[in-house]
LOLO-66491 format. One record per residue (C-alpha): y, x, z; chain. Coordinates in pm, 1 decimal, padded with zeros to 6 digits. Last residue first. Layout:
<atoms>
+----------+----------+----------+-------+
:        y :        x :        z : chain :
+----------+----------+----------+-------+
:        Y :        X :        Z :     A :
...
+----------+----------+----------+-------+
</atoms>
This chain:
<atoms>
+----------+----------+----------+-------+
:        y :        x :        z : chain :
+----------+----------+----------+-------+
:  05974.2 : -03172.8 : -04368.9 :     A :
:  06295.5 : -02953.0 : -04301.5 :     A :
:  06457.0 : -02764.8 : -04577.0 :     A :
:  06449.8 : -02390.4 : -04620.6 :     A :
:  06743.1 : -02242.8 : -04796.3 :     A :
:  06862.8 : -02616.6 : -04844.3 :     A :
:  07033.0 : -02605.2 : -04493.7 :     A :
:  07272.0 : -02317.4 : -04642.0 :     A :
:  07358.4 : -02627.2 : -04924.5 :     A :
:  07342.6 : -02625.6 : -05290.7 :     A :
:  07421.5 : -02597.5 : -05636.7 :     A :
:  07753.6 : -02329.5 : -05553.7 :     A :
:  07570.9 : -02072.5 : -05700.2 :     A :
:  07525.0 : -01889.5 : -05377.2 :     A :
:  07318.9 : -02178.6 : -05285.3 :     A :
:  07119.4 : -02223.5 : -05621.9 :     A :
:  07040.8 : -01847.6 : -05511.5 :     A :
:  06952.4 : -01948.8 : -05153.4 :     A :
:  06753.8 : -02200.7 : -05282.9 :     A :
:  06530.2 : -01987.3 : -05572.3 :     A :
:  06494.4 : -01712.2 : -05321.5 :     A :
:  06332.7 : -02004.3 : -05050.6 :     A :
:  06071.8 : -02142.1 : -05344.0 :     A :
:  06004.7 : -01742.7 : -05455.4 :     A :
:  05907.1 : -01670.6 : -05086.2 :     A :
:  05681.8 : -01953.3 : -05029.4 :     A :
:  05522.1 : -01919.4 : -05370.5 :     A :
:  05452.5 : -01556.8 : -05253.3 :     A :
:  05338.2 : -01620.6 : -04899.9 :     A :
:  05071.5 : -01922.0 : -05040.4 :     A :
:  04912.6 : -01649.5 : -05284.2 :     A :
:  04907.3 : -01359.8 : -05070.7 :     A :
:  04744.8 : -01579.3 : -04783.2 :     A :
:  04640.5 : -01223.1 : -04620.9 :     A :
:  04738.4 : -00845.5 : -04671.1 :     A :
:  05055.0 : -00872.3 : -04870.6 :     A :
:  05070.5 : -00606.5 : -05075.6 :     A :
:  05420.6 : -00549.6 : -05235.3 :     A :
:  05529.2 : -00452.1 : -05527.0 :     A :
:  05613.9 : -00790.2 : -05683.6 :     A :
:  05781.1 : -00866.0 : -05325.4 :     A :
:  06035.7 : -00585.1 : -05370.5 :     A :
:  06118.0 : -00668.7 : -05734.4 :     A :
:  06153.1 : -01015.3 : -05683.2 :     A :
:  06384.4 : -00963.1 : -05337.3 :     A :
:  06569.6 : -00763.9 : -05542.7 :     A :
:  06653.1 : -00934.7 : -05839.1 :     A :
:  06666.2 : -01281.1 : -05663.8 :     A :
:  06949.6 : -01119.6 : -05378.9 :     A :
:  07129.5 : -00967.1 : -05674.7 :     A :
:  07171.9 : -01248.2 : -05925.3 :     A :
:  07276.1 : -01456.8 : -05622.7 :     A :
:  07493.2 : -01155.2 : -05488.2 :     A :
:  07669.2 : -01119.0 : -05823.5 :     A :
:  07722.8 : -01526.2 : -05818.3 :     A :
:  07951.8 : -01461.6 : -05495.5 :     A :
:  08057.9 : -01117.3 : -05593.8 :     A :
:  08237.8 : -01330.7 : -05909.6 :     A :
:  08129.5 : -01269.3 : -06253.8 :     A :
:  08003.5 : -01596.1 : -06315.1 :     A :
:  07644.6 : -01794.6 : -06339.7 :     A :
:  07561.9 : -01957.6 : -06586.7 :     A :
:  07188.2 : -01919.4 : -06408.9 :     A :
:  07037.0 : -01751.5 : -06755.6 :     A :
:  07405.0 : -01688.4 : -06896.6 :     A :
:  07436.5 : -01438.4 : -06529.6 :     A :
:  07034.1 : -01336.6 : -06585.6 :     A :
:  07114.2 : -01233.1 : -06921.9 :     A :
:  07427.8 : -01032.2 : -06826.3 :     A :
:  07348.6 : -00841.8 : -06556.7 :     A :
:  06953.0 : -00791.4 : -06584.7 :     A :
:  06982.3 : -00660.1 : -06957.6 :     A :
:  07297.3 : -00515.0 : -06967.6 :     A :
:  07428.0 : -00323.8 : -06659.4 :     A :
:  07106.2 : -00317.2 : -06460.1 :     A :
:  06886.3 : -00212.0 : -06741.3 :     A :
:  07175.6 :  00063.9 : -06872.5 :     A :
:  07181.6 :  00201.1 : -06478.3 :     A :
:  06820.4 :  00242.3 : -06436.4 :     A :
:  06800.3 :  00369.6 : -06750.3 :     A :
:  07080.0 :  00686.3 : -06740.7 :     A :
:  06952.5 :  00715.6 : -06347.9 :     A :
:  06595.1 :  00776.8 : -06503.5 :     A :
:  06605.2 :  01150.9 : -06624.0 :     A :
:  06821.9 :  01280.2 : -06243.9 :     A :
:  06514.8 :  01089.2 : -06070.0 :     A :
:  06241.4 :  01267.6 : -06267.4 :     A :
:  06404.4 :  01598.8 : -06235.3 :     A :
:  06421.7 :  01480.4 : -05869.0 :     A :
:  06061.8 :  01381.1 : -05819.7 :     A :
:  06031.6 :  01267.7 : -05443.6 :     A :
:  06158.0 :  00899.7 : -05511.2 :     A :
:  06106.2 :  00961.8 : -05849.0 :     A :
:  05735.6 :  00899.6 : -05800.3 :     A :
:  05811.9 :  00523.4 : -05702.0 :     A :
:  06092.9 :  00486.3 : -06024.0 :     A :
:  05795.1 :  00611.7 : -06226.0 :     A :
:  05582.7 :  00343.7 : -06115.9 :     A :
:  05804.0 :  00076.5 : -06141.7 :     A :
:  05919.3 :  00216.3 : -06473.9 :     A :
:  05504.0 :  00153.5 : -06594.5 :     A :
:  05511.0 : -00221.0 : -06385.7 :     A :
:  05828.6 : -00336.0 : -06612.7 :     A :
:  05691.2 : -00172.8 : -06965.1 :     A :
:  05327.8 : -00387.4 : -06859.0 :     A :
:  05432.1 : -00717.4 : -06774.7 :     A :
:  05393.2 : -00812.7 : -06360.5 :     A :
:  05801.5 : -00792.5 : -06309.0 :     A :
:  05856.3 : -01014.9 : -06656.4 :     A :
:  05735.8 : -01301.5 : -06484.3 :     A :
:  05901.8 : -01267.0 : -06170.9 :     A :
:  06152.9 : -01264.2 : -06362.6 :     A :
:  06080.9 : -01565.6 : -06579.3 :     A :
:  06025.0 : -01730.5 : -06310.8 :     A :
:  06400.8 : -01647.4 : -06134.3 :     A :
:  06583.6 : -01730.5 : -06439.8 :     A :
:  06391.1 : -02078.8 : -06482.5 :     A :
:  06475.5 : -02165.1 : -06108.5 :     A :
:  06842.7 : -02119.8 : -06189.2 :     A :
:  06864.6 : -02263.3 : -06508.9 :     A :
:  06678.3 : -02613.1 : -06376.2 :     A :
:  06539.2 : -02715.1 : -06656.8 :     A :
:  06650.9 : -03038.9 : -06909.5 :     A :
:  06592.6 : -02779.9 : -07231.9 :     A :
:  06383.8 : -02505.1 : -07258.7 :     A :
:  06519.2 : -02159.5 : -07220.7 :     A :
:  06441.4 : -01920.5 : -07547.5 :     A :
:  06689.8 : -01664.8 : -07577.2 :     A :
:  06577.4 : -01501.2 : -07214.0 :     A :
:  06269.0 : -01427.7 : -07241.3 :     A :
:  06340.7 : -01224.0 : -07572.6 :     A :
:  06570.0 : -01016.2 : -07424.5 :     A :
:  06432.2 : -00981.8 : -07119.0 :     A :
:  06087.7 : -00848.4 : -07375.1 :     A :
:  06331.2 : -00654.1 : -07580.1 :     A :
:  06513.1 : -00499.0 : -07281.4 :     A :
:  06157.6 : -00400.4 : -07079.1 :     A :
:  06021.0 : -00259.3 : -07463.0 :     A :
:  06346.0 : -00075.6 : -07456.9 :     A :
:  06328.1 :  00098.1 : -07135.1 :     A :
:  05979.8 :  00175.2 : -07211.4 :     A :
:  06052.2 :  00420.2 : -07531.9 :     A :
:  06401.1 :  00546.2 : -07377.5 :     A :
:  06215.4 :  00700.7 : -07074.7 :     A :
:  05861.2 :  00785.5 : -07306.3 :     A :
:  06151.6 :  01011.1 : -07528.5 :     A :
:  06311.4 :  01279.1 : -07278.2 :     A :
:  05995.7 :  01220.5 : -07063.5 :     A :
:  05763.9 :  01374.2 : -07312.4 :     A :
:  05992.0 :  01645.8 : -07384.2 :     A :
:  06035.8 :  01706.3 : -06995.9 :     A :
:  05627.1 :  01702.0 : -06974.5 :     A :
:  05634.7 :  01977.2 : -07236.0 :     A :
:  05534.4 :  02071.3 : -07641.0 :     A :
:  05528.7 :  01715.1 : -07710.8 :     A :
:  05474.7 :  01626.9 : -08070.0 :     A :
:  05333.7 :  01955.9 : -08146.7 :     A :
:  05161.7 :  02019.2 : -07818.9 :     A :
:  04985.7 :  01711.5 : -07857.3 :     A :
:  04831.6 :  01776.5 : -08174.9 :     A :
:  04741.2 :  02114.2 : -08044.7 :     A :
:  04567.2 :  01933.2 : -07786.9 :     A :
:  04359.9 :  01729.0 : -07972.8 :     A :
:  04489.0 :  01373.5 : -08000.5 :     A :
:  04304.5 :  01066.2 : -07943.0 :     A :
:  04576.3 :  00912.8 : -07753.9 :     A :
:  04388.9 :  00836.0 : -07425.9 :     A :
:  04285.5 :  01248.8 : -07455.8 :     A :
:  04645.6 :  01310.2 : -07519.1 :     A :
:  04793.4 :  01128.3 : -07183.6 :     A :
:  04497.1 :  01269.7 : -07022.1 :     A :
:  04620.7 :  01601.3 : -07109.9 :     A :
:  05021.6 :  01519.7 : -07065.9 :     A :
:  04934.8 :  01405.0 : -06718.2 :     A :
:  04892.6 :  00983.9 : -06603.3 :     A :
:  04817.0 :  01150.1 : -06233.1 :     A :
:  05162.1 :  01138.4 : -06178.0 :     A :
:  05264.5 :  00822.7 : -06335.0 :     A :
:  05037.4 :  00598.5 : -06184.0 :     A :
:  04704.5 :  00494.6 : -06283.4 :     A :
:  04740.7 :  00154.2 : -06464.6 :     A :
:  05105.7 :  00121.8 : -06547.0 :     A :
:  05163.1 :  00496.4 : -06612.4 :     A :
:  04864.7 :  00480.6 : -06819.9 :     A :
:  05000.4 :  00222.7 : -07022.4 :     A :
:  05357.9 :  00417.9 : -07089.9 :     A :
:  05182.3 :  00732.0 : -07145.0 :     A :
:  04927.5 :  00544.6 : -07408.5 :     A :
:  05243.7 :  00353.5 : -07591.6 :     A :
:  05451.9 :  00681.8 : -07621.6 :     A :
:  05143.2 :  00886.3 : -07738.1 :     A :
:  05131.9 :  00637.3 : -07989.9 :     A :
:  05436.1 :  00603.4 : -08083.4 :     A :
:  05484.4 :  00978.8 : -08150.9 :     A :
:  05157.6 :  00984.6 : -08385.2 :     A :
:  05336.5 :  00675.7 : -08571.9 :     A :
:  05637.0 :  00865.5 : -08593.5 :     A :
:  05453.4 :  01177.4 : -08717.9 :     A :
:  05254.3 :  00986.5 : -08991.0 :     A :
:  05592.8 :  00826.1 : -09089.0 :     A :
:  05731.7 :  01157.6 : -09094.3 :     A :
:  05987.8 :  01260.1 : -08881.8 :     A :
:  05918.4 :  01600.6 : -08760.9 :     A :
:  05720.7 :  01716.6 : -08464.9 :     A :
:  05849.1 :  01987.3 : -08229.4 :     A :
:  05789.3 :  02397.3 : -08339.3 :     A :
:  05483.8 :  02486.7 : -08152.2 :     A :
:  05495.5 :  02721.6 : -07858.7 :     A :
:  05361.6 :  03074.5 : -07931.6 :     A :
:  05628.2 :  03286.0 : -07766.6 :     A :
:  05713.7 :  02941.1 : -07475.5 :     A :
:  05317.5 :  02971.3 : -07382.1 :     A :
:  05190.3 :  02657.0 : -07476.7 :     A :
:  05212.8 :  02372.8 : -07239.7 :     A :
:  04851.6 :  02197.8 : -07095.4 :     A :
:  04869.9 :  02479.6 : -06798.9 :     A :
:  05217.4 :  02341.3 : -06690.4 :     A :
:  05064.8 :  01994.1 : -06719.5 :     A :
:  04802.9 :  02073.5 : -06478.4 :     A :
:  05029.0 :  02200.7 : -06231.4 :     A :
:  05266.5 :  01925.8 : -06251.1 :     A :
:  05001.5 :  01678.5 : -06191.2 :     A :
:  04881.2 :  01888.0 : -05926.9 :     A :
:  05212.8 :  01923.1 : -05761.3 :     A :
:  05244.2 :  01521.2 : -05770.6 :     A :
:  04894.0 :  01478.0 : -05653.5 :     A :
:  04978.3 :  01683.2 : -05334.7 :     A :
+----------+----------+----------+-------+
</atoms>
């Protein structure tokens, strides 16, 4: 229901396809406009979700009229066709970042996995989180974030986290890289009702093992150790 109400209310926020504005140029006043829409629809897909984060509110958060809007973004596909790009590279740039700078003397394994989990609470991460959740019964949505999804897993996740662990190619170390990619992203939107705190460090402590495991570091009985 709030997804065809989001729609709805964006469908009324377009001009009428006769009088529809012609799209914003590329003027530094016009980039900056468009990068700030960008910023605001990426936030309020973080904070609200991204259906009810609709081209009006996106505008109001903006500080735009809704003219101004309309000529920058005359739809909610036009929007997407540039917000999906715009937050897939502020998630590469921050992995990117994360992972040039690993301190010396650490475990590469364990230092991989925090800064993931790291990285999974940071604004550009939770914002495609949310849109990958409405996508799962948004197909126009879906179809405009397999191009992403795919890129991410291919370049950023694949090979940083593989020099991250030093880690090979082999489905052995892809299954480490996998099973603490996954298991991370689950548990970082997850709710666990009681002892959240003490569950998660739990959690992370046994993904970290089974990945040093995988890795050839370890042992299956170091997945969770007696004492």
């Amino acid at each position: 229901m709030d997804a065809a109400i989001s729609r709805l209310d964006d469908r009324a926020f377009e001009a009428p396809t006769a009088n529809r504005p012609r799209q914003a140029g590329d003027s530094p006043k016009s980039l900056r406009t468009r990068a700030r829409i960008l910023d605001t629809a990426m936030r309020l897909f973080a904070e609200i979700g991204y259906h009810p984060a609709s081209n009006a509110m996106i505008a109001e958060a903006s500080g735009l009229t809704r003219g101004a809007m309309l000529y920058h973004f005359a739809t909610r596909e036009a929007l997407l066709d540039c917000v999906i790009p715009h937050i897939q590279a502020a998630r590469a740039h921050l992995f990117e970042e994360a992972a040039a700078h690993t301190p010396p003397g650490v475990d590469r394994t364990d230092h991989a996995i925090d800064i993931y989990w790291r990285l999974l609470h940071a604004l550009p991460f939770v914002a495609f989180a949310e849109m990958e959740h409405a996508a799962r019964t948004d197909i126009p949505l879906r179809e405009r974030l397999q191009g992403a999804q795919a890129a991410f897993d291919r370049n950023q996740v694949g090979e940083h986290m593989a020099e991250l662990v030093q880690a090979g190619e082999a489905p052995r170390f892809q299954a480490s890289r996998d099973l603490a990619r996954f298991v991370l992203e689950g548990l970082s939107r997850a709710h666990l009702a009681y002892e959240g705190d003490v569950r998660t460090d739990r959690l992370l402590a046994v993904v970290k093992r089974a990945a040093r495991m995988l890795n050839r570091k370890g042992a299956l009985a170091d997945i969770w150790p007696e004492g």
